[in-house]
DRENPA-3360 file (N, C-alpha, C; in nm, 2 decimals, always signed):
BEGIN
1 = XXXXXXXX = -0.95/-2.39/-2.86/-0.82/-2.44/-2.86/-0.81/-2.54/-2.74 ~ -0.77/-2.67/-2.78/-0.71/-2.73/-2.68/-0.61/-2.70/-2.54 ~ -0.68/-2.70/-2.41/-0.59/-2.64/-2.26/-0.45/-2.73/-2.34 ~ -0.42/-2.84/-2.37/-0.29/-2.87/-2.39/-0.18/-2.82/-2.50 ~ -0.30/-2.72/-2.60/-0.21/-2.62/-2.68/-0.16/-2.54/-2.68 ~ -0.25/-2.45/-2.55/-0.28/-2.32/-2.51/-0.17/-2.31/-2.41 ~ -0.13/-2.45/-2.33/+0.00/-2.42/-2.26/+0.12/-2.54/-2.25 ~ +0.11/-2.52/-2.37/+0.23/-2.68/-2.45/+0.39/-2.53/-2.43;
9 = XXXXXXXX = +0.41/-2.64/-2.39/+0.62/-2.59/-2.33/+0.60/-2.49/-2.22 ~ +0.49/-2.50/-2.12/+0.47/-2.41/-2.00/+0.49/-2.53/-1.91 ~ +0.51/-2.52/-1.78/+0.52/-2.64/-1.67/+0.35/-2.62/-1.62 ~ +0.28/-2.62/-1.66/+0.14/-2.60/-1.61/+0.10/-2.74/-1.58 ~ +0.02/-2.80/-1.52/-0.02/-2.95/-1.48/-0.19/-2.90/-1.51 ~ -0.23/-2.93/-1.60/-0.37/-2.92/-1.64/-0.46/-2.99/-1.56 ~ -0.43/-3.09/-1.55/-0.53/-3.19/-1.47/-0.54/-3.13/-1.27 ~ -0.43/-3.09/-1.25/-0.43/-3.03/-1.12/-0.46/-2.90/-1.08;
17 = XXXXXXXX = -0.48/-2.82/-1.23/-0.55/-2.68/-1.19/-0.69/-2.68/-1.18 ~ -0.76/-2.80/-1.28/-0.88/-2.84/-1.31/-0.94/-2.91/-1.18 ~ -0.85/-2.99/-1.13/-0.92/-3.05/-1.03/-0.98/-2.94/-0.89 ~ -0.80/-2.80/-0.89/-0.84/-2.75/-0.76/-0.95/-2.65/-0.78 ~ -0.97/-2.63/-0.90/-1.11/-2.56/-0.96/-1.23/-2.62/-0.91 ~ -1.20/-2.72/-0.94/-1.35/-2.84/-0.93/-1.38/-2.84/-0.77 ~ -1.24/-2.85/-0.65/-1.27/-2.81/-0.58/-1.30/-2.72/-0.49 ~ -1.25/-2.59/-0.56/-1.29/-2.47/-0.50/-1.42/-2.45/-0.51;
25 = XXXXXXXX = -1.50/-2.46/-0.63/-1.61/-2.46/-0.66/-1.70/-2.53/-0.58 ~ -1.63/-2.59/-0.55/-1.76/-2.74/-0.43/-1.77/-2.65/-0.28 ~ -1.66/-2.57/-0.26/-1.65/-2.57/-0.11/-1.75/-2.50/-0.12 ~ -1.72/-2.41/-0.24/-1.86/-2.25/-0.24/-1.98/-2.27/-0.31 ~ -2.01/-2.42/-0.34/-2.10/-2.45/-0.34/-2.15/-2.38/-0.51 ~ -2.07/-2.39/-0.56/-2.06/-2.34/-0.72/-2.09/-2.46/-0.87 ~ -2.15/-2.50/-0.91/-2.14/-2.58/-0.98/-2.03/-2.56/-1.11 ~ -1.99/-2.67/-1.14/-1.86/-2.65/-1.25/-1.80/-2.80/-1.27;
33 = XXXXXXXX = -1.78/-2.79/-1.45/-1.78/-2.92/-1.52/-1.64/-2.84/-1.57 ~ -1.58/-2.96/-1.59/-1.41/-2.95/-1.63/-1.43/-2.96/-1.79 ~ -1.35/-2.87/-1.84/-1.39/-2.87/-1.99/-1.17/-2.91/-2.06 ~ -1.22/-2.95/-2.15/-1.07/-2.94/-2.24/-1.01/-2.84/-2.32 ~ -1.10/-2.78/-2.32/-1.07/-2.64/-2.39/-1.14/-2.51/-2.37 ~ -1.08/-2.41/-2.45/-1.11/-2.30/-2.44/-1.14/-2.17/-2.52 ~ -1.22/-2.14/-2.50/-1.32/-2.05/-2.64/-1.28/-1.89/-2.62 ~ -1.27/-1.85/-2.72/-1.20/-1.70/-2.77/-1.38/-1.63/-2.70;
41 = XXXXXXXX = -1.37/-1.55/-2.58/-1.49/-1.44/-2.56/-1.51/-1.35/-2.57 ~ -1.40/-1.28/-2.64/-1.45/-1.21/-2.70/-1.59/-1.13/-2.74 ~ -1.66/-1.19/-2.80/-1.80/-1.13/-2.82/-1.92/-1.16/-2.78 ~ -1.88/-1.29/-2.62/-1.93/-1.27/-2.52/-1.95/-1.16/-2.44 ~ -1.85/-1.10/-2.42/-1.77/-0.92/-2.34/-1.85/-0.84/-2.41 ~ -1.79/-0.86/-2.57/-1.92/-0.73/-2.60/-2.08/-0.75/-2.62 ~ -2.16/-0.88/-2.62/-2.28/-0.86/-2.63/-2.30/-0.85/-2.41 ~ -2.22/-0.92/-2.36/-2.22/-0.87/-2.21/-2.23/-0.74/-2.14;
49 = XXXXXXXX = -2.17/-0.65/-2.24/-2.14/-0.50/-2.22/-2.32/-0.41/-2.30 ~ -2.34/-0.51/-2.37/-2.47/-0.45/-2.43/-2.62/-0.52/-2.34 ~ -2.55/-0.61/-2.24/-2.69/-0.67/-2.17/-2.67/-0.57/-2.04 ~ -2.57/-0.49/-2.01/-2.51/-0.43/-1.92/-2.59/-0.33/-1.94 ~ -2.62/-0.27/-2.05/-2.68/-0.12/-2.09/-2.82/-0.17/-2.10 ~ -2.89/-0.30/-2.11/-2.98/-0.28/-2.12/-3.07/-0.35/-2.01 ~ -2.97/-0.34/-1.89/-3.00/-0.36/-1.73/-3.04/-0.52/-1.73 ~ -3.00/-0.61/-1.83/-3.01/-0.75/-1.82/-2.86/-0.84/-1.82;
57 = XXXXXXXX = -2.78/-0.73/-1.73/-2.62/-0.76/-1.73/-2.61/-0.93/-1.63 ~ -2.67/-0.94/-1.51/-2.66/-1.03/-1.44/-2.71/-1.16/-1.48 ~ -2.81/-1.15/-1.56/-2.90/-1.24/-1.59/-2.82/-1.33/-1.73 ~ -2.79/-1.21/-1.82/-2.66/-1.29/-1.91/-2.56/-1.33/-1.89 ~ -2.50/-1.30/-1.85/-2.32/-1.32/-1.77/-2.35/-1.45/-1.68 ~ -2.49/-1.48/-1.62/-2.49/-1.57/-1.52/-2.51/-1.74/-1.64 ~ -2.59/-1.67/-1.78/-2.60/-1.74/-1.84/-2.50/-1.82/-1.91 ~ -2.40/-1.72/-1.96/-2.29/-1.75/-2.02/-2.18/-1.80/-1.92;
65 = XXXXXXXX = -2.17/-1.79/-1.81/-2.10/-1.89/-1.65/-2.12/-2.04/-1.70 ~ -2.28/-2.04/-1.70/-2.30/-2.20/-1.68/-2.29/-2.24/-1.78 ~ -2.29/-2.17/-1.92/-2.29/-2.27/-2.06/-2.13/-2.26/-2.04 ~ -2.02/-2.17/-1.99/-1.88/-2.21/-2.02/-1.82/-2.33/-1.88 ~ -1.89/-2.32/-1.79/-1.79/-2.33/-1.68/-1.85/-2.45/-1.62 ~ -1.98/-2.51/-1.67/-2.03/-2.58/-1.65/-2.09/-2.67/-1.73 ~ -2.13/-2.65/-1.83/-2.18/-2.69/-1.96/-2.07/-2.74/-2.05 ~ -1.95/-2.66/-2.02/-1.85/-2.65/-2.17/-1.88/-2.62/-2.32;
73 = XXXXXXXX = -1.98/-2.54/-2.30/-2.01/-2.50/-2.45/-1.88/-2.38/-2.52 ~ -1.93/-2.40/-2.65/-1.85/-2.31/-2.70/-1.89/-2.14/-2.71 ~ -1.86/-2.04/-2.63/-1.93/-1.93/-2.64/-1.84/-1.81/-2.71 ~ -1.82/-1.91/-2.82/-1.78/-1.81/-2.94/-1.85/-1.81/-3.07 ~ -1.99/-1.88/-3.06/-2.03/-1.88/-3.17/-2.21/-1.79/-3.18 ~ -2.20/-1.72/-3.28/-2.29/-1.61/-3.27/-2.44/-1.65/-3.22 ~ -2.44/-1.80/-3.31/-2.60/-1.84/-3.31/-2.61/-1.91/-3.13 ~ -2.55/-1.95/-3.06/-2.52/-2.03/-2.94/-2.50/-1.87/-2.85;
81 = XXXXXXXX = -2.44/-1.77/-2.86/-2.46/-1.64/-2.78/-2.60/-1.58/-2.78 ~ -2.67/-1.55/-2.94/-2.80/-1.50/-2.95/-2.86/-1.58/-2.88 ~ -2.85/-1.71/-2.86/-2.96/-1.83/-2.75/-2.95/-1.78/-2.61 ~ -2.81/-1.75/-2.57/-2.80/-1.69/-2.43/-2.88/-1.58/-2.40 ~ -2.87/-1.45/-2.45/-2.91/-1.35/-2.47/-3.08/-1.35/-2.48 ~ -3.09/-1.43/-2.55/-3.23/-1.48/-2.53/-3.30/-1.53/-2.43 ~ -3.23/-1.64/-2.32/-3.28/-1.68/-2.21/-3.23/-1.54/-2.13 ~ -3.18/-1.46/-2.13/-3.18/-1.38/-2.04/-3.29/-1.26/-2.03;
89 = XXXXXXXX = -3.35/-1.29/-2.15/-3.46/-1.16/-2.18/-3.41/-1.07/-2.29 ~ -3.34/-1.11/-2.32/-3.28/-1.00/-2.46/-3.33/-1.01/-2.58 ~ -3.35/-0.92/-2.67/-3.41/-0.97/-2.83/-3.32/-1.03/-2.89 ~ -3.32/-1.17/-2.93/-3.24/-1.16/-3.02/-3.21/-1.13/-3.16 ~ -3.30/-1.06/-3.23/-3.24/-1.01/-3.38/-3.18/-0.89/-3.32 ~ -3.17/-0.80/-3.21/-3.09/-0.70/-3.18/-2.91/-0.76/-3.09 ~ -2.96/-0.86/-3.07/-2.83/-0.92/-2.99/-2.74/-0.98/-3.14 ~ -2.79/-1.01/-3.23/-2.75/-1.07/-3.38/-2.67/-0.95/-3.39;
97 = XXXXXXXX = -2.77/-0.83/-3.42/-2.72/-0.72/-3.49/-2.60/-0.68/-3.43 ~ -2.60/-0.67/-3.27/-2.48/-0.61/-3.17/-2.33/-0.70/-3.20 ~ -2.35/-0.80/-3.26/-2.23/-0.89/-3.27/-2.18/-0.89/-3.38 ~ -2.30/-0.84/-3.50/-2.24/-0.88/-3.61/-2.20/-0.74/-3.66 ~ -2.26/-0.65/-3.63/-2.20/-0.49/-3.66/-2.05/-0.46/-3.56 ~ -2.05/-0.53/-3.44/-1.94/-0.48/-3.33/-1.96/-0.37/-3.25 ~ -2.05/-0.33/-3.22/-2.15/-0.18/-3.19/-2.09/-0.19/-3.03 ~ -2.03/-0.29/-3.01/-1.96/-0.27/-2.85/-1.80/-0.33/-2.85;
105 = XXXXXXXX = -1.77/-0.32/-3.01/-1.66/-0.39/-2.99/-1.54/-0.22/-2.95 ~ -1.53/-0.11/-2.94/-1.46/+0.02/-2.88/-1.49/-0.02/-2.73 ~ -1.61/-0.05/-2.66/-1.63/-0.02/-2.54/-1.54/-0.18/-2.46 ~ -1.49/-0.27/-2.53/-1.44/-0.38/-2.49/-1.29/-0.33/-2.51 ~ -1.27/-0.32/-2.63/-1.10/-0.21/-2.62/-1.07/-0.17/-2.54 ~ -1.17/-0.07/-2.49/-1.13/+0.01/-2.38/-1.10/-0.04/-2.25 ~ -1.20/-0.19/-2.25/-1.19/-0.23/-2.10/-1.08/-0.29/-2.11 ~ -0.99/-0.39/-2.24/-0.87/-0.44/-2.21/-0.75/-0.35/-2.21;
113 = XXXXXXXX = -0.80/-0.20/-2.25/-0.72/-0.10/-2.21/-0.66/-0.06/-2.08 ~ -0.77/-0.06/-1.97/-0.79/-0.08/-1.87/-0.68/-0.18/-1.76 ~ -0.74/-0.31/-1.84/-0.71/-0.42/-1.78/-0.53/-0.43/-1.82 ~ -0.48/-0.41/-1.84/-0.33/-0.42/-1.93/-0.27/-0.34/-1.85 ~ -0.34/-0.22/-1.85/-0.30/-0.06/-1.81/-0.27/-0.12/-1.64 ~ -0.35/-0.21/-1.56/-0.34/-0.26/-1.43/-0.26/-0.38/-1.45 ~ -0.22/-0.44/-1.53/-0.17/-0.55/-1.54/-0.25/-0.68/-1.54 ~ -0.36/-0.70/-1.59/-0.43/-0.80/-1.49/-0.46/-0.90/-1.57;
121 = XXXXXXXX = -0.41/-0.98/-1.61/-0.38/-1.13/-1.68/-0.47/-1.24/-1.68 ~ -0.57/-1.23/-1.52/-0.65/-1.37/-1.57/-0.77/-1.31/-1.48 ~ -0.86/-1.37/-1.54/-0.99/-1.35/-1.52/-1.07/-1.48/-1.41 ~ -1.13/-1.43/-1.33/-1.13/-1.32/-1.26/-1.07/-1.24/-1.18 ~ -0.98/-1.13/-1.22/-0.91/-1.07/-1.08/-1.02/-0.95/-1.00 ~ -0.97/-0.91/-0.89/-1.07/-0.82/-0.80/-0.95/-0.77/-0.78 ~ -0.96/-0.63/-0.76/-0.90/-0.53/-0.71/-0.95/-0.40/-0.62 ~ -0.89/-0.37/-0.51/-0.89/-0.33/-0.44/-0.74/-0.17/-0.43;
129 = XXXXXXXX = -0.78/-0.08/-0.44/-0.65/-0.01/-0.45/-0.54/-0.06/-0.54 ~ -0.44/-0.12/-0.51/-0.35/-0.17/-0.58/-0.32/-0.36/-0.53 ~ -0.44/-0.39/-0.44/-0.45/-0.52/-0.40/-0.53/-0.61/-0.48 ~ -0.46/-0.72/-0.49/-0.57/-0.79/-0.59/-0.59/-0.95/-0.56 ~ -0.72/-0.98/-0.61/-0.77/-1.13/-0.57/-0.77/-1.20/-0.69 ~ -0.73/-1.29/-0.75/-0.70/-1.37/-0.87/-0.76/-1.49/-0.86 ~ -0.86/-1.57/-0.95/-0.94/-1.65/-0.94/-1.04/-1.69/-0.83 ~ -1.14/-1.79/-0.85/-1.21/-1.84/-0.77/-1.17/-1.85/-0.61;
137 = XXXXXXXX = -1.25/-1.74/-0.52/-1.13/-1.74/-0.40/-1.28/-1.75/-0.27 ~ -1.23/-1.77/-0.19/-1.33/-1.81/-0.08/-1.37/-1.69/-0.02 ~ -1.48/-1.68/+0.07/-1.54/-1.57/+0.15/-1.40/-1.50/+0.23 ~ -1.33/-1.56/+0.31/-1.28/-1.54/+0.37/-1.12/-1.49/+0.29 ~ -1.13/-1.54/+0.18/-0.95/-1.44/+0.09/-1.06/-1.31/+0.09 ~ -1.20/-1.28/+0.03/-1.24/-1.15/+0.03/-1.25/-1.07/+0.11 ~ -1.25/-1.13/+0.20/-1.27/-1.03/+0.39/-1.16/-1.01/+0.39 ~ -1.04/-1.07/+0.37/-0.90/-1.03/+0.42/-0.85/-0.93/+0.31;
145 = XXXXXXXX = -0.91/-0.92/+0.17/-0.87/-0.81/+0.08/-0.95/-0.73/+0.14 ~ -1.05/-0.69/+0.15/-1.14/-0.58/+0.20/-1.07/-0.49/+0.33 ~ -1.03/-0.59/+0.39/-1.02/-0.56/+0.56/-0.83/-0.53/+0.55 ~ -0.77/-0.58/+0.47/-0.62/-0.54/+0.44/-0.64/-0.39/+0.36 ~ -0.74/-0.34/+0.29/-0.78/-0.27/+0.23/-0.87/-0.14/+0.32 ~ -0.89/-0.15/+0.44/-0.99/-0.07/+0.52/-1.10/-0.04/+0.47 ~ -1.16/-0.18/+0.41/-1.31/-0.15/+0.32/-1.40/-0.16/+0.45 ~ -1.47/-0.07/+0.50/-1.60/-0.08/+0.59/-1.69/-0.15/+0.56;
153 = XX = -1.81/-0.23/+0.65/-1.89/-0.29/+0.62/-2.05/-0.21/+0.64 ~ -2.10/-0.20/+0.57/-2.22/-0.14/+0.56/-2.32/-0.23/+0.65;
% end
């Protein structure tokens, strides 16, 4: 869906959330291409939750970052996820089968169960007790949730 569909009769300024994206990303030294739209992930989450169990969680999730947040691919489409899954070490006729059976689609429920149940609206939030960090945020917003939080440092 088009960002201008997704929040047509909202006061949102697209071009100015996009930009401070683009440059939060720069300060942290993050790579990130501005896209126009936005893809249902759904069954990113759930083959994510299945690279999770099969201890190849970082390696996909880091995959599917760069193809959405950088790339602007579409990562709603089964044959373009099995490809991710694949560069991360995953099989893919078993990553096929996990999407097309839904074999993680309960354990994704549960997480927006979760997520609702906390209130938490946009991705990525961090939470802390009942404190929370909402999007791309600098070293130093994390130190002040941790430390407003009495998180010790190891």
């Amino acid at each position: 869906m088009a960002l201008e569909q997704l929040f047509a009769g909202r006061p949102v300024d697209i071009s100015a959330v996009s930009e401070r994206l683009r440059k939060t990303a720069a300060e942290l030294g993050l790579p990130f291409g501005a896209s126009n739209y936005i893809f249902n992930t759904r069954m990113a989450q759930e083959l994510g939750l299945w690279a999770e169990s099969r201890g190849l969680g970082e390696p996909f999730h880091s995959a599917v970052f760069r193809a959405y947040f950088v790339d602007g691919k579409n990562i709603a489409k089964i044959p373009f996820l099995v490809e991710l899954a694949a560069s991360a070490g995953l099989p893919e006729d078993e990553a096929e089968k996990i999407l097309v059976t839904g074999a993680f689609k309960a354990a994704v429920d549960k997480d927006w169960a979760i997520a609702r149940a906390l209130e938490v609206t946009a991705v990525p939030t961090f939470m802390i007790n009942r404190s929370r960090l909402v999007g791309a945020q600098s070293y130093e917003a994390f130190q002040d949730l941790m430390d407003s939080n009495e998180v010790k440092r190891k």
